[in-house]
Structures are given as C-alpha cells and as structure tokens.
C-alpha positions as CSV (number, residue, x, y, z in Angstrom):
1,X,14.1,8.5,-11.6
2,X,14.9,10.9,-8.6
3,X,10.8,11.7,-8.7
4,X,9.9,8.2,-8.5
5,X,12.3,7.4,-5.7
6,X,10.9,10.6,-4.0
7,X,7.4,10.2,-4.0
8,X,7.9,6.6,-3.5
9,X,9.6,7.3,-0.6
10,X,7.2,9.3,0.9
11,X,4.4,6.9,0.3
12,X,6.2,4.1,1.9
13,X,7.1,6.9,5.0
14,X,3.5,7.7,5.3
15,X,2.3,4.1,5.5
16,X,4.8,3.0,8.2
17,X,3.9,6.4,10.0
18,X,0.1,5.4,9.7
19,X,0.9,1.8,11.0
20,X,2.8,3.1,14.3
21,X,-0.2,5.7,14.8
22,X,-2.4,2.5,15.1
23,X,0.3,0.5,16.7
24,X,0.7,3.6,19.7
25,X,-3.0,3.8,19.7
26,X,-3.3,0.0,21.2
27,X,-5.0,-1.5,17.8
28,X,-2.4,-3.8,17.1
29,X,-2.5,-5.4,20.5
30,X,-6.1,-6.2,20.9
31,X,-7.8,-9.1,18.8
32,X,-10.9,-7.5,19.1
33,X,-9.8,-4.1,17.8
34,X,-7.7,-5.1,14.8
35,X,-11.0,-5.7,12.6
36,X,-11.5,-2.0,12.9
37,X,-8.3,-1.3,12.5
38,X,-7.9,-2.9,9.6
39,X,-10.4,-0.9,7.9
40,X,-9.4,2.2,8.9
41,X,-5.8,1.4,8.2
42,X,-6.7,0.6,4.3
43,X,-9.0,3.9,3.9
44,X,-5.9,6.1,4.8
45,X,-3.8,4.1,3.0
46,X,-6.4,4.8,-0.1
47,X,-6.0,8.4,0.3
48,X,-2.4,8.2,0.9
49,X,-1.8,6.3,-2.0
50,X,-4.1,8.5,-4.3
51,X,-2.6,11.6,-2.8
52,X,1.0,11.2,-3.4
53,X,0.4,9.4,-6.8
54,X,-1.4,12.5,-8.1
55,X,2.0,14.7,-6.8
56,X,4.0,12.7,-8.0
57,X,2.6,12.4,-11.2
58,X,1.7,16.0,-11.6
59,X,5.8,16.3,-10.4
60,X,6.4,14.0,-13.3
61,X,4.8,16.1,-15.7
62,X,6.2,19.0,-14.9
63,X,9.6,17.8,-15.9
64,X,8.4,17.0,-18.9
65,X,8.7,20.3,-21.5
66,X,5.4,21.6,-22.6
67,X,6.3,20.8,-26.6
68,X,6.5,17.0,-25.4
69,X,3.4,14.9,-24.5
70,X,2.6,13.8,-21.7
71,X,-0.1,11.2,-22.7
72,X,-1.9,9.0,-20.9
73,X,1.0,5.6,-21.6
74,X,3.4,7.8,-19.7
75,X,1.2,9.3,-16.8
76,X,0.6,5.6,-16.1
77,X,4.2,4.3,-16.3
78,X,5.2,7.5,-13.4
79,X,2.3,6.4,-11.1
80,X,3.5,2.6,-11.5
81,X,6.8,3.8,-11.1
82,X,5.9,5.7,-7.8
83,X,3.8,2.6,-6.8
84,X,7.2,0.4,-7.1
85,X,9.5,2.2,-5.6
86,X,6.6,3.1,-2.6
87,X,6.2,-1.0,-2.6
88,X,10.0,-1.7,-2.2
89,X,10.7,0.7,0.7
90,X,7.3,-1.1,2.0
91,X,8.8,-4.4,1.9
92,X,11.9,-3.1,4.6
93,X,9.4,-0.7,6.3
94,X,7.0,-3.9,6.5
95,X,9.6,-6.5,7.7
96,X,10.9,-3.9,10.5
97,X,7.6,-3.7,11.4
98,X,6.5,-7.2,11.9
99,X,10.4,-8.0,12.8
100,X,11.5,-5.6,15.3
101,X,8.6,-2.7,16.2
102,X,5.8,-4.8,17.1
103,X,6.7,-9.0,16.5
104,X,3.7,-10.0,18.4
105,X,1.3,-9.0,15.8
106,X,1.8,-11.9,13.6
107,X,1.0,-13.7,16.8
108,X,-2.6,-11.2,17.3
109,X,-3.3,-12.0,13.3
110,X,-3.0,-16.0,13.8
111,X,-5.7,-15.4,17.1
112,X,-7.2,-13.5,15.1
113,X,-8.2,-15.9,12.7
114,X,-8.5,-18.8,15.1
115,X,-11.0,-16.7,17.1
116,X,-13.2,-16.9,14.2
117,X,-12.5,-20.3,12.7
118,X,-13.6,-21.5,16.2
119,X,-16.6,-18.9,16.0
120,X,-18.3,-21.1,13.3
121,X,-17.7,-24.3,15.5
122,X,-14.6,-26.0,14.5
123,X,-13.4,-28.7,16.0
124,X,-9.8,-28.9,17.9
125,X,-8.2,-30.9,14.9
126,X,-9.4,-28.5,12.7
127,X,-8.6,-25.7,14.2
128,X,-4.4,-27.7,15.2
129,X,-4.7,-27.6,11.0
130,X,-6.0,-23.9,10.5
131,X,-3.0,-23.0,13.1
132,X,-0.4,-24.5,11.5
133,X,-1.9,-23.1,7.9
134,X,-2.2,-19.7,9.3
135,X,1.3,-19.2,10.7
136,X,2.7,-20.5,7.6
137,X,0.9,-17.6,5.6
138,X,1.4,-15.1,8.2
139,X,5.2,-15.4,8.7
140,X,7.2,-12.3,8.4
141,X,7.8,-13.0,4.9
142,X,4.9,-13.9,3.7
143,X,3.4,-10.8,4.8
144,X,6.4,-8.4,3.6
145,X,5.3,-10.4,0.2
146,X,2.2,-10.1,0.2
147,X,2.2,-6.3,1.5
148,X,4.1,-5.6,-1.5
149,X,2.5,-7.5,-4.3
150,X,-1.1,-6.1,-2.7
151,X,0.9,-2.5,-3.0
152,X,1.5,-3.2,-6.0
153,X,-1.7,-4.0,-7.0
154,X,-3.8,-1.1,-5.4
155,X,-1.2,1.3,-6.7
156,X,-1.5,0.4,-10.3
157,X,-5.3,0.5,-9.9
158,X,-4.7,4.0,-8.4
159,X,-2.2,4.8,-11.0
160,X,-4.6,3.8,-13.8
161,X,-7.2,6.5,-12.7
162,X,-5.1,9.3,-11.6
163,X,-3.3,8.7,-15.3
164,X,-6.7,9.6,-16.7
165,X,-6.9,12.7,-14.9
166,X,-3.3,14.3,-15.3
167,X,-2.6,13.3,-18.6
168,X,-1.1,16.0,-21.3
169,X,-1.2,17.2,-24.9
170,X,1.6,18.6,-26.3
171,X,1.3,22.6,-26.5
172,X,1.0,22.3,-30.4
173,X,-1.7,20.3,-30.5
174,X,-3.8,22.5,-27.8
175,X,-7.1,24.2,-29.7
176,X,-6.6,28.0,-28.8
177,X,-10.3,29.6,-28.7
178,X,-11.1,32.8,-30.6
C-alpha cells in the first residue's frame, strides 16, 4: 500500500507542479493562450503519468519475491492503484487550485468557451444559455470531478500498457538456455 500512496503521491505533486509552471508562465490568465496550454499541459501530464506508473510498477514488483508471479492481473491492479491514489491527491491538489491559487480560471475557461460559441455566430440568448450551462459545468467541483474521473481514466489506459511491459514469471517457470 505504502508504494501506491508513494508514487501516487508523486504523480499528483508533479501535476500540480506542472499546472503552477503554466500558471507563473501567464497561460492561465490569457484566453487566447490557454488553447495552447491546454495541449501542452496534457502531453506532460502523458509522460508524467506513463513515467511514474512504470516506477511505480517496477517498485511494485520488486517487492514481490522472485518465486511469486508477478503476472500481468497484478501489474495492472499496482498501476490502477497508483492511478487512484495519484487521482485522490488530484482531487485536493485540483480544488486548491481552482479554489485558492488561481480562482479566476474558472472564470478564463467560461470566456473561453463563450469566445467561441459567439465565433460561430450565436445569438445573445443563446450565448445568456451557453453561460449559464458553462458555469454550471465548470464550477470548482465539477472540475475536481471531472479531473479525477478523467485521471482515472487516462491512468488505467496507461496502466493497461505499461502492465504489458513489466509483467513477471515466476523464477521456476523461466526457460534457462543451454
């Protein structure tokens, strides 16, 4: 459990630190930059997320005694494990973000979405409706929500693959070459 907790940890660290680089860096104050950073911001998480997955499953592994195996069931149920616990300290990482570093980016993700709902020609009913619609999905809670059931997500998908690669046989049943 302490491995989980750990790499978790450190996944969940390394996203908030990757959010404030792009927070100090002015992203998350200009509508016109957050499409970019946006991108940017889920191709580091990618490699974040693929990066301490792998330790962490490798760490996993190691734990386990050679004579036991390590198949592929259990290198999947440490990276999901990893993912969860990475998701849960995401969920208070993400609401002290959004709640008390930078609370005016819920606010630059609503004009956000206005600017391009009024960009294809809406009208001003339509885009009163879109407003209210948007801020209702873009609350601080919503997003911690979503942020973790999207972590979620991505890191079982990650988990899946990196299970594939840092699975074990038992020593017993290793082929020694002659």
């Amino acid at each position: 459990m302490k491995t989980y907790v750990t790499y978790g940890f450190f996944m969940a660290l390394g996203g908030l630190l990757l959010t404030l680089v792009f927070y100090f860096a002015g992203f998350h104050s200009d509508p016109a930059k957050i499409a970019s950073s946006q991108w940017m911001s889920a191709c580091g998480l990618l490699i974040l997320g693929i990066t301490i997955t792998s330790l962490g499953v490798k760490a996993r592994r190691a734990e386990v005694p050679v004579t036991e195996p390590f198949g592929y069931g259990r290198a999947l149920g440490a990276g999901v494990m990893i993912t969860l616990f990475a998701a849960l300290f995401g969920v208070v990482t993400g609401y002290l973000y959004f709640h008390v570093i930078n609370p005016g980016f819920i606010d630059l993700l609503v004009q956000t979405q206005l600017d391009k709902i009024e960009a294809s020609g809406a009208s001003g009913a339509r885009l009163e409706q879109a407003e209210k619609m948007t801020r209702m999905f873009m609350s601080p809670v919503a997003l911690t929500i979503v942020n973790f059931l999207s972590g979620m997500f991505w890191g079982t998908l990650i988990s899946l693959v990196v299970a594939a690669f840092l699975k074990r046989k038992p020593a017993d049943e290793t082929v020694v070459s002659v």
